[in-house]
C-alpha positions as CSV (number, residue, x, y, z in Angstrom):
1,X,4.4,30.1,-93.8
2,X,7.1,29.9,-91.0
3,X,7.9,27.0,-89.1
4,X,6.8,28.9,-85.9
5,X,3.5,29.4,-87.4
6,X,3.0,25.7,-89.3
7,X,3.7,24.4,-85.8
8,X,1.5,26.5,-84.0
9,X,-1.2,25.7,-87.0
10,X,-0.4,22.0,-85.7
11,X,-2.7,20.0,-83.8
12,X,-2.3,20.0,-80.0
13,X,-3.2,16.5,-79.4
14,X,-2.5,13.6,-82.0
15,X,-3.9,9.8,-81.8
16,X,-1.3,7.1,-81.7
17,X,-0.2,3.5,-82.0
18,X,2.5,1.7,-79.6
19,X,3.5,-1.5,-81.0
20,X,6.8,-3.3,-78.9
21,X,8.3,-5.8,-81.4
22,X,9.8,-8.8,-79.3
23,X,9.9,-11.8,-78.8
24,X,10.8,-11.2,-75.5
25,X,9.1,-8.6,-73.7
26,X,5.6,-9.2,-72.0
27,X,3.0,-6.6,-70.7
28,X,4.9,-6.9,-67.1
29,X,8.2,-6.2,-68.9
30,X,7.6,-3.9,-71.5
31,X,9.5,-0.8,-69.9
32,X,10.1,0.4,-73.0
33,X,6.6,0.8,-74.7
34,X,5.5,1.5,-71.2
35,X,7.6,4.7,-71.8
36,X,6.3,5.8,-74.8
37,X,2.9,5.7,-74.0
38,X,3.3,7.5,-70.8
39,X,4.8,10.6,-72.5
40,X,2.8,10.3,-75.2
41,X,0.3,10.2,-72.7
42,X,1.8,13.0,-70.1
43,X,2.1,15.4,-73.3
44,X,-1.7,15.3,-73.6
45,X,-2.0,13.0,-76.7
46,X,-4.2,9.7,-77.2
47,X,-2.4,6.2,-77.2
48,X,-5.7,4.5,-78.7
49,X,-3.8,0.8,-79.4
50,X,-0.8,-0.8,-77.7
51,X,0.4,-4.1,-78.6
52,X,3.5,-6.3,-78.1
53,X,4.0,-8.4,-81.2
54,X,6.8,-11.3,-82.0
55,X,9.3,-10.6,-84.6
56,X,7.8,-11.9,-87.3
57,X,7.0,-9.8,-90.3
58,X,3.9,-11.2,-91.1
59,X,2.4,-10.4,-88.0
60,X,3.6,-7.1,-87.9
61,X,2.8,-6.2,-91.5
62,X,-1.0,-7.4,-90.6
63,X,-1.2,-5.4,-87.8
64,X,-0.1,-1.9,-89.6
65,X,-2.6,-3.2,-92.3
66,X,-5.0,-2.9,-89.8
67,X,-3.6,0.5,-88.0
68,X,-3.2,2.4,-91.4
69,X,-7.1,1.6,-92.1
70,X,-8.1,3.2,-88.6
71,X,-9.4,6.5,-89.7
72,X,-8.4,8.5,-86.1
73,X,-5.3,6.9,-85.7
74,X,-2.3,9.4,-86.8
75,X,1.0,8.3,-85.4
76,X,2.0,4.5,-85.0
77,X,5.1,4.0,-83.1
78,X,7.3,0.9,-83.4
79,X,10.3,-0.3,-80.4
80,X,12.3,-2.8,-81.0
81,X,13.0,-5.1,-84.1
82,X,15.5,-2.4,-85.4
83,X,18.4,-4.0,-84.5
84,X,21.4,-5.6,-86.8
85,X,20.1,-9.8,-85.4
86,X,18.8,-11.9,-87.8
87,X,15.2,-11.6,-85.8
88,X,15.4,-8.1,-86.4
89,X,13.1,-7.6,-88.8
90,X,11.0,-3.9,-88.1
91,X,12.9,-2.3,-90.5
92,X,12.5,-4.5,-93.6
93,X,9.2,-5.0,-92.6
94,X,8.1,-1.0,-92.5
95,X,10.2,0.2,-95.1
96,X,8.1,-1.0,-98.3
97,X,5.0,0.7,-96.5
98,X,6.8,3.6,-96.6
99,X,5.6,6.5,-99.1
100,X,7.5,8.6,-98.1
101,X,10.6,8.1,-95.9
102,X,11.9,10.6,-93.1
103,X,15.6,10.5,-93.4
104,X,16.2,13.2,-91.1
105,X,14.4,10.8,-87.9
106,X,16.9,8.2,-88.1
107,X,19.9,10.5,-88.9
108,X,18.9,12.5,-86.0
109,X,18.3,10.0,-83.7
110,X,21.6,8.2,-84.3
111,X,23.4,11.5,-83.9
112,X,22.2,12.0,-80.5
113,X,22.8,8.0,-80.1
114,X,26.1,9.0,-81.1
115,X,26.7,11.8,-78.4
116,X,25.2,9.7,-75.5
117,X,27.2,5.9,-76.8
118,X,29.8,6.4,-79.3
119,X,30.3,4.2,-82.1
120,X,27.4,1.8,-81.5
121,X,25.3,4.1,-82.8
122,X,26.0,2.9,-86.2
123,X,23.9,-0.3,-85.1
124,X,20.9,1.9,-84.7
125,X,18.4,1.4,-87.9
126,X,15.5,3.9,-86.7
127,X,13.5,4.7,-89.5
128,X,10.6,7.0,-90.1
129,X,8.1,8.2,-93.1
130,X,4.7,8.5,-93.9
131,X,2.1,5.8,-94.6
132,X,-1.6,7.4,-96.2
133,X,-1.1,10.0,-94.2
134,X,0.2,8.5,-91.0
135,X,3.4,9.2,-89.3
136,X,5.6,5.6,-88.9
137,X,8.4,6.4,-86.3
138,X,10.5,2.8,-85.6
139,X,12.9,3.1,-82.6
140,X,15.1,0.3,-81.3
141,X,13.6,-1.3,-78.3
142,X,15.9,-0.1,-75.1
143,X,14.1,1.8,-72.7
144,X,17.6,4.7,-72.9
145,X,16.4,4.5,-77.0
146,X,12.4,5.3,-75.9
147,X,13.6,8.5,-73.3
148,X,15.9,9.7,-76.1
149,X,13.4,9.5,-79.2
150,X,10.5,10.8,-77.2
151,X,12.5,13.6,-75.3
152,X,14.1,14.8,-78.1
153,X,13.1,14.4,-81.1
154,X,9.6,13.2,-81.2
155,X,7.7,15.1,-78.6
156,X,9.0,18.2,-79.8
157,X,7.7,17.5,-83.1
158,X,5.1,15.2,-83.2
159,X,2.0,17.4,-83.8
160,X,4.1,19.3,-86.6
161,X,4.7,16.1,-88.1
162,X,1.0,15.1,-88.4
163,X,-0.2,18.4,-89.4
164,X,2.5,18.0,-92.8
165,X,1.5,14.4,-93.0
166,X,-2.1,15.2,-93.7
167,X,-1.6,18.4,-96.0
């Protein structure tokens, strides 16, 4: 099958996670998962949790225990924690959930990174993969990171994404 025709095979809508890891932010200044879920939400698909979580892996681990066992739930999106600080700790955290890692997400997200800051870019440890059949997408936690990942990269696949994740 062509990717024209797996993507229009792909579900329209998708159910989805927003989790904001921080120790910082707080629902009043959350821009950044504020964004994701309003064009997750202005593309017409479901944000059925949102939380804001402190960098601690424990806490975040338990709470993708408990997204990964929600039967509707297909896409769980991560901000922040992806940085190189010794708090950062989204990364190390998703990656041995992983079963299957999308290498292509982070290389493409840093690429455009790269167009819009330069060199910084190589600070940028956006990861994504597949988890029983859920897509895991981990984006640093600036809003500039959010417009970019949504805009062009994960909007425009999103549905596709799901549809291969549950084949």
């Amino acid at each position: 099958m062509s990717y024209h025709k797996h993507k229009e095979a792909s579900p329209v809508s998708v159910s989805c996670a927003v989790l904001t890891v921080s120790d910082s932010r707080t629902e009043k200044d959350d821009e950044s998962g504020r964004i994701l879920r309003q064009k997750l939400e202005q593309n017409g698909h479901r944000v059925i949790s949102h939380a804001i979580l402190k960098n601690d892996a424990n806490t975040l681990e338990n709470r993708l225990e408990e997204l990964l066992a929600m039967k509707e739930l297909q896409v769980i999106i991560t901000s922040g924690g992806t940085g190189t600080g010794s708090r950062d700790i989204t990364v190390e955290t998703v990656s041995p959930m992983l079963e299957k890692r999308l290498d292509g997400f982070g290389e493409l997200f840093r690429f455009l990174t790269y167009q819009e800051l330069g060199t910084a870019s190589i600070m940028s440890r956006a990861v994504g993969g597949i988890s029983r059949g859920k897509v895991i997408l981990c984006l640093p936690g600036s809003p500039g990171a959010a417009n970019l990942a949504m805009d062009r990269v994960i909007l425009p696949e999103i549905s596709h994404l799901v549809r291969e994740a549950t084949r």
